[in-house]
Residue frames as qw, qx, qy, qz and C-alpha x, y, z in Angstrom:
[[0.095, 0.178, 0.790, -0.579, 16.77, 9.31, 1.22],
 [0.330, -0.308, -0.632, -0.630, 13.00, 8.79, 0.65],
 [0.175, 0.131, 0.723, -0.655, 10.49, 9.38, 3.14],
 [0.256, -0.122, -0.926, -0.247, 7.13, 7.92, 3.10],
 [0.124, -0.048, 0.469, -0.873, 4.18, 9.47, 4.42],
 [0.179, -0.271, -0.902, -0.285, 1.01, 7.07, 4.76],
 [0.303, -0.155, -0.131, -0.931, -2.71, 7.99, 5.37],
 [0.653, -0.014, -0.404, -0.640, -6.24, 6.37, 5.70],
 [0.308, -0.218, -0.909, 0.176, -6.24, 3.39, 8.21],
 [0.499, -0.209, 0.321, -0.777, -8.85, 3.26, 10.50],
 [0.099, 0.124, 0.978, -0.136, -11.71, 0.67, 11.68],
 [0.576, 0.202, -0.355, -0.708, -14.46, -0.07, 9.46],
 [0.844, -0.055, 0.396, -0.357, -17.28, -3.26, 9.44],
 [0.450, -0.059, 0.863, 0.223, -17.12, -5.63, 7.46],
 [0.432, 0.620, 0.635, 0.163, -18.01, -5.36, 4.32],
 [0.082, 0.950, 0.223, -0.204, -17.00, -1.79, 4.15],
 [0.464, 0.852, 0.053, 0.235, -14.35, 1.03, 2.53],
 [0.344, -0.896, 0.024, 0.281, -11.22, 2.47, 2.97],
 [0.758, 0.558, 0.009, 0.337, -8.82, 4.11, 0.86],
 [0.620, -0.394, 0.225, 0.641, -4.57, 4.34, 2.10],
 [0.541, 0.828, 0.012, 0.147, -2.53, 6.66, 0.59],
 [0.612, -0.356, 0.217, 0.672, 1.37, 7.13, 0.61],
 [0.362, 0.924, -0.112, 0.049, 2.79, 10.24, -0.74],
 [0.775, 0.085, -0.020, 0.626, 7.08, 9.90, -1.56],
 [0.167, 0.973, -0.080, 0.134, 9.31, 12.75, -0.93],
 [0.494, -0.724, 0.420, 0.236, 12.84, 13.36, -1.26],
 [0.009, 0.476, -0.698, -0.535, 15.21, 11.81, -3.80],
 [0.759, 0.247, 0.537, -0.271, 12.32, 9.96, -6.16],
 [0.254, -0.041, 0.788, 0.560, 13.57, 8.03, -9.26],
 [0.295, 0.280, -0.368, -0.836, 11.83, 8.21, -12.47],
 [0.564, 0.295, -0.766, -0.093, 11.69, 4.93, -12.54],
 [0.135, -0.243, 0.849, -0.450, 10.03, 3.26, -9.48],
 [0.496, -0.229, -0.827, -0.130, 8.08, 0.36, -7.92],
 [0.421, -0.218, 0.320, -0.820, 5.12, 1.42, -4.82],
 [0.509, -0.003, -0.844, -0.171, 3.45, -0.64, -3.15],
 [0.621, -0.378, 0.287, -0.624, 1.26, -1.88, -0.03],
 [0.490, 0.078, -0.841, 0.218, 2.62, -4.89, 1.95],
 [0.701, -0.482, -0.002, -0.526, 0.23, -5.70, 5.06],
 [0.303, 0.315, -0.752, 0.493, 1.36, -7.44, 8.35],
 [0.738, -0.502, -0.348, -0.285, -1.10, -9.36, 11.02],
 [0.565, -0.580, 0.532, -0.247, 0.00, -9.67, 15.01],
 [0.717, -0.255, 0.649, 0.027, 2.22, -13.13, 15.01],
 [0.775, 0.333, 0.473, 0.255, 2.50, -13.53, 10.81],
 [0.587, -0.222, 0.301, 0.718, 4.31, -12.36, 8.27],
 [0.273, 0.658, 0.337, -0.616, 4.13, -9.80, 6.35],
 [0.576, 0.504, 0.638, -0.088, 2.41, -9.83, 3.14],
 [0.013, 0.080, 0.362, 0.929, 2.82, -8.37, -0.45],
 [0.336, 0.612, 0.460, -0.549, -1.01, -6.74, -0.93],
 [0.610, 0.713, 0.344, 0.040, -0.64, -5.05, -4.22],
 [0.423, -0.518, 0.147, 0.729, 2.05, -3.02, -6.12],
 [0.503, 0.803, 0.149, 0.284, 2.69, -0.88, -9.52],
 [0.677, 0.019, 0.204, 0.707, 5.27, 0.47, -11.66],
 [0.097, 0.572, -0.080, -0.811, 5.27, 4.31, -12.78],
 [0.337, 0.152, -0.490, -0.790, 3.87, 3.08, -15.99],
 [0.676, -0.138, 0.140, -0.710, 1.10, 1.54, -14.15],
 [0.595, 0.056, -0.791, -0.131, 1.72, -2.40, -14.45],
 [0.593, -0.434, 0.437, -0.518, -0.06, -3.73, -10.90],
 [0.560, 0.041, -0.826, -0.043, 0.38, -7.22, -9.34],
 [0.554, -0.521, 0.102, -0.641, -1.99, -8.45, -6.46],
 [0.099, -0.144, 0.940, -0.294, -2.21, -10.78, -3.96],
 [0.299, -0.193, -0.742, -0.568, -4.73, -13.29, -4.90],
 [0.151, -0.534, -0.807, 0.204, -6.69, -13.04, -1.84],
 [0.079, 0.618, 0.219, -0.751, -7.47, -9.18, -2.72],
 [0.090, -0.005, 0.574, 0.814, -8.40, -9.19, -6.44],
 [0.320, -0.390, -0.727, -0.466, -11.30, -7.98, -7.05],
 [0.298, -0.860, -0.414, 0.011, -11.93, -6.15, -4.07],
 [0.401, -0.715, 0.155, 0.551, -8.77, -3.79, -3.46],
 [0.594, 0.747, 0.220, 0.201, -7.34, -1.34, -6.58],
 [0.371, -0.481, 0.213, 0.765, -3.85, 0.40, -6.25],
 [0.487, 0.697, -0.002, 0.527, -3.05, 3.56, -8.51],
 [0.538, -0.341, 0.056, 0.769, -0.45, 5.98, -8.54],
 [0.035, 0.995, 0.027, -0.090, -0.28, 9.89, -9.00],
 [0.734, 0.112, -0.034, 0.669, 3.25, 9.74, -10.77],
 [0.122, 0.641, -0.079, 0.754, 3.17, 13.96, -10.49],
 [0.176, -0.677, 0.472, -0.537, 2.87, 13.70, -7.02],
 [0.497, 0.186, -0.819, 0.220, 4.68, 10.30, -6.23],
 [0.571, -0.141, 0.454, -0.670, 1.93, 9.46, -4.48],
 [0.241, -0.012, -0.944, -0.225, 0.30, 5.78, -4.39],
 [0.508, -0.207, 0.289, -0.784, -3.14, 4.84, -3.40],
 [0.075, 0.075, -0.994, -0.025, -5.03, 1.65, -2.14],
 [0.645, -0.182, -0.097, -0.736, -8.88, 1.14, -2.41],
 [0.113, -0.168, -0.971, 0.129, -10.17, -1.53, -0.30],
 [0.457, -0.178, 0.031, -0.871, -13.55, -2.58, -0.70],
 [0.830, -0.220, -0.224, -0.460, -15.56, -5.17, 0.42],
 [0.210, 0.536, -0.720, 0.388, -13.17, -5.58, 3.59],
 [0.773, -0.395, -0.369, -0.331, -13.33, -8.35, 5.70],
 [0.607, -0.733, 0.305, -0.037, -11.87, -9.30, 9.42],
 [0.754, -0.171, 0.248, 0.584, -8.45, -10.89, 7.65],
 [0.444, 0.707, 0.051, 0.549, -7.67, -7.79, 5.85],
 [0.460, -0.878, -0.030, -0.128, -7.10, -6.74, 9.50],
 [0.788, 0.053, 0.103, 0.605, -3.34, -5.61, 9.73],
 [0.190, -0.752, 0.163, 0.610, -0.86, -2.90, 9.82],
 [0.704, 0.626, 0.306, 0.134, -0.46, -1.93, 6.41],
 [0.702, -0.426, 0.357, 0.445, 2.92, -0.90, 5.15],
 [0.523, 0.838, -0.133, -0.081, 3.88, 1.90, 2.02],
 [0.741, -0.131, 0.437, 0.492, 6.91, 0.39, -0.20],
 [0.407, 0.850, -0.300, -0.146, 9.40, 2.60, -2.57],
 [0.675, -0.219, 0.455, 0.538, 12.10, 0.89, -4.29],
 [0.340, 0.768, -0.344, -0.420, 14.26, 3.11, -7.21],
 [0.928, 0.319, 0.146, 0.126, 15.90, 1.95, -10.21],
 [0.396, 0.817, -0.378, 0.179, 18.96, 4.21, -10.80],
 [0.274, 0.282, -0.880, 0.267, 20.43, 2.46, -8.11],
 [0.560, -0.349, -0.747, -0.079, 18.92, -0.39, -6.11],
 [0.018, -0.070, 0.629, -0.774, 16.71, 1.16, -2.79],
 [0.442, -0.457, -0.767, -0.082, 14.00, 0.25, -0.69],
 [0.024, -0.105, 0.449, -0.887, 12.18, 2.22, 1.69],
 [0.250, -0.489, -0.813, -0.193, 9.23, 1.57, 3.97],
 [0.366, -0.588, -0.105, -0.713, 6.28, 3.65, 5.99],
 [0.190, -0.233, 0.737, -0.605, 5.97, 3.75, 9.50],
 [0.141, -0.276, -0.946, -0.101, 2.44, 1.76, 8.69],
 [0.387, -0.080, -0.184, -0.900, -1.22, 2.09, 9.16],
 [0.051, -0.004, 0.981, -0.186, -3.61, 0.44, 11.10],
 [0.566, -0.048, -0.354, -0.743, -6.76, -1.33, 9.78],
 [0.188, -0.087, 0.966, -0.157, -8.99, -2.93, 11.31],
 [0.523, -0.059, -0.387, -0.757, -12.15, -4.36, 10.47],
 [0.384, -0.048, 0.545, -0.744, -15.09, -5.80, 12.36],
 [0.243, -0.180, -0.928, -0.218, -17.41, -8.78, 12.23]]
């Protein structure tokens, strides 16, 4: 079991800051994949950004260049800078753990951002 304990939403203008965090506890592989998946009222929900314990990230092309994941591998923690947010980045945001020794997935109760025009 992995549990999944997210941070940092709130409501911010446009154009402004805010930085998520997810901290892991409980049975954490050596070996994992974190991540921030994001989720609007009536659409689906969204990959944002992830990364590997040896730091490889993959974004979603409508956040490059304004949103930065790292990871705190000593305390299986992940973090998400968003900057220069605008009113579609508005969304429950969503911490992701999947292990490698065997195949699991676990997700955060979410985080709501919004952001203002």
């Amino acid at each position: 079991q992995v549990q999944l304990a997210e941070s940092g939403g709130g409501l911010v203008q446009a154009g402004g800051s805010l930085r998520l965090s997810c901290a892991a506890s409980g049975s954490i592989d050596s070996s994992n994949v974190m991540g921030w998946y994001r989720q609007a009222p009536g659409k689906q929900r969204e990959l944002v950004a992830v990364i590997t314990t040896g730091g490889s990230a993959n974004y979603a092309d409508s956040v490059k260049g304004r949103f930065t994941i790292s990871r705190d591998n000593a305390k299986n923690t992940v973090y998400l800078q968003m900057n220069s947010l605008k009113p579609e980045d508005t969304a429950v945001y969503y911490c992701r753990y999947s292990g490698s020794v065997v195949y699991s997935a676990y997700w955060g109760q979410g985080t709501q951002v919004t952001v203002s025009s």
